[in-house]
KEKE-3310 file (N, C-alpha, C; in steps of 0.2 Angstrom, whole numbers, plus 5000, padded with zeros to 4 digits):
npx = (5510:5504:5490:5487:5489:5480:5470:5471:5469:5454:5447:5451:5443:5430:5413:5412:5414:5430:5436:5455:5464:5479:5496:5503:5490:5480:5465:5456:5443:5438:5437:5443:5453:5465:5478:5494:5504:5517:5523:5518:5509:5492:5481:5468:5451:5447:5435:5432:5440:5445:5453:5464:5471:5488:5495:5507:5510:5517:5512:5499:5489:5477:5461:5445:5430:5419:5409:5395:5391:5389:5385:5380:5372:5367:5366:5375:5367:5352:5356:5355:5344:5335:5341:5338:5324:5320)
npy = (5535:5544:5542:5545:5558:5563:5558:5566:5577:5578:5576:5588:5597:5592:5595:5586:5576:5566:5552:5548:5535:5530:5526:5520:5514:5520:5530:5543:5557:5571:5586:5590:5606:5612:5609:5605:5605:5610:5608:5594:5591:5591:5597:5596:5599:5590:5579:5578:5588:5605:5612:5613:5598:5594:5584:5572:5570:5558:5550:5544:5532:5529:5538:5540:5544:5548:5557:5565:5577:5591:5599:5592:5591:5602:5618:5636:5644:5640:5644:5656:5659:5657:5665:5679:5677:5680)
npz = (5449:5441:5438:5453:5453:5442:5450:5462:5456:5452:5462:5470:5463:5468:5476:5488:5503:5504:5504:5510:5507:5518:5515:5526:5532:5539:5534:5532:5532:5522:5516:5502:5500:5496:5486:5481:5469:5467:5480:5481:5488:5500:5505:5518:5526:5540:5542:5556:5564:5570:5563:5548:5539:5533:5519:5512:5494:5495:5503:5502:5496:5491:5482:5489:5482:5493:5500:5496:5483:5483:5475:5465:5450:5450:5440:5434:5427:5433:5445:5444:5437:5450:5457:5450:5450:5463)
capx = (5509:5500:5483:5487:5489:5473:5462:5468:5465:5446:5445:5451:5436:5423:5412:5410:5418:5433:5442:5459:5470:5486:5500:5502:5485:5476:5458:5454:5439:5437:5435:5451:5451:5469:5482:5499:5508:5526:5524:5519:5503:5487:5477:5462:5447:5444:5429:5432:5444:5444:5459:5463:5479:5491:5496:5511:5505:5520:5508:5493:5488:5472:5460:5438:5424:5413:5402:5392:5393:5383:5382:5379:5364:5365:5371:5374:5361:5348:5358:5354:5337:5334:5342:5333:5316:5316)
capy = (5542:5549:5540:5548:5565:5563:5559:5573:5586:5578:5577:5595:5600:5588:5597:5584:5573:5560:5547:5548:5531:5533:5522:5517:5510:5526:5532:5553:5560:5577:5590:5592:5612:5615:5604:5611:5601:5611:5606:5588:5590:5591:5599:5592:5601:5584:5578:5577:5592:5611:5613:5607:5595:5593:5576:5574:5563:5550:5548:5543:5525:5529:5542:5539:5548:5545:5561:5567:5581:5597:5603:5589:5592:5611:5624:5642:5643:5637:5648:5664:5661:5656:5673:5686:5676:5682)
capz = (5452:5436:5440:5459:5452:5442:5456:5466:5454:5452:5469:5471:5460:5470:5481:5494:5505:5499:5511:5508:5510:5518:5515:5534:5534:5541:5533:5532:5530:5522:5509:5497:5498:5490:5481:5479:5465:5468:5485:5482:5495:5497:5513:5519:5531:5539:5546:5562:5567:5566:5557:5541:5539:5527:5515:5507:5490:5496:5511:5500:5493:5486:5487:5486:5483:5497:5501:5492:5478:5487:5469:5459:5447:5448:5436:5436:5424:5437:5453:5441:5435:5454:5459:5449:5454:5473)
cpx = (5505:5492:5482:5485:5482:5468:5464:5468:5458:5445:5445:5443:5430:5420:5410:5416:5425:5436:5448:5463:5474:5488:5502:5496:5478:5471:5457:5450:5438:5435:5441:5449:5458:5477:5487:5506:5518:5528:5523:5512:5497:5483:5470:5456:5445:5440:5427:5437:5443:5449:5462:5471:5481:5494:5500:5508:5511:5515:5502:5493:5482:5468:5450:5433:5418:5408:5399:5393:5388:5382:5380:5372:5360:5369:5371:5369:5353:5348:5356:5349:5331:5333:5338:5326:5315:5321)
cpy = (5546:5548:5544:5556:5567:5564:5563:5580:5584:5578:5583:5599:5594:5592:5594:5580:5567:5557:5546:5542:5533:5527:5518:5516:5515:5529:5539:5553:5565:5580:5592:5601:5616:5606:5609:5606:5601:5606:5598:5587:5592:5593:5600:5597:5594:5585:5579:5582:5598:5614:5609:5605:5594:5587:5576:5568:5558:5548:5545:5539:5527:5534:5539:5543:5546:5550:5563:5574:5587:5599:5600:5591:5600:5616:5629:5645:5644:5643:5656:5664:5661:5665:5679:5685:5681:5690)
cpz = (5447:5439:5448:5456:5449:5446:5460:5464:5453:5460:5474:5469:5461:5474:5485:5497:5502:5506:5508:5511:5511:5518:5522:5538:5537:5537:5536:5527:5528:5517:5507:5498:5495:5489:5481:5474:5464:5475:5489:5489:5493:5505:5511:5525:5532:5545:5554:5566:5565:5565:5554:5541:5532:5524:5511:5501:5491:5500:5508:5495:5489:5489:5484:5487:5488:5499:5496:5490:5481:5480:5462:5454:5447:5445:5440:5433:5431:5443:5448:5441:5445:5459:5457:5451:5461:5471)
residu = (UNK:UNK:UNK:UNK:UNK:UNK:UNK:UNK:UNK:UNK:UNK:UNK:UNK:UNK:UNK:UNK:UNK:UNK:UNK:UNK:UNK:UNK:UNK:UNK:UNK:UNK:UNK:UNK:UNK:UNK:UNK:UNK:UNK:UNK:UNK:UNK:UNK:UNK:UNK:UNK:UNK:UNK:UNK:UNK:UNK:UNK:UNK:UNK:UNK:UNK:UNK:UNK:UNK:UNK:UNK:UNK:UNK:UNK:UNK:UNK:UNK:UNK:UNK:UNK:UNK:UNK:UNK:UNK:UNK:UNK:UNK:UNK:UNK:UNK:UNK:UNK:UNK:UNK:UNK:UNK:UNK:UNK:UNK:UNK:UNK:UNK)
# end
């Protein structure tokens, strides 16, 4: 459960998509956008619906990074100097 816990606190702080294994063989697409470690869950905006579901982490075999990171390779460094130009 520990390696579980890990990946979804990185997956919490990923800014793209992940596929989330379920235990019952089931594949979710989505954006992790909150984690609640008291409550054992993790709620998803998935790909395909407009409203986000929730996952209890008994429910989840594995989880994978699969979209891409909308903000990889950019600071705030970069979003400042960017700013004050225009």
């Amino acid at each position: 459960m520990t390696d579980l816990l890990t990946t979804i606190e990185r997956a919490f702080h990923y800014r793209g998509d992940v596929t989330v294994h379920l235990k019952n063989g089931t594949n979710v697409v989505g954006y992790i956008f909150n984690r609640d470690p008291q409550k054992e869950a993790l709620t998803l905006f998935l790909a395909n619906a407009s409203t986000p579901q929730e996952f209890a982490y008994q429910q989840i075999e594995r989880i994978e990074f699969t979209g891409e990171d909308t903000a990889a390779g950019k600071s705030w460094k970069e979003w400042q100097e960017k700013k004050t130009a225009n």
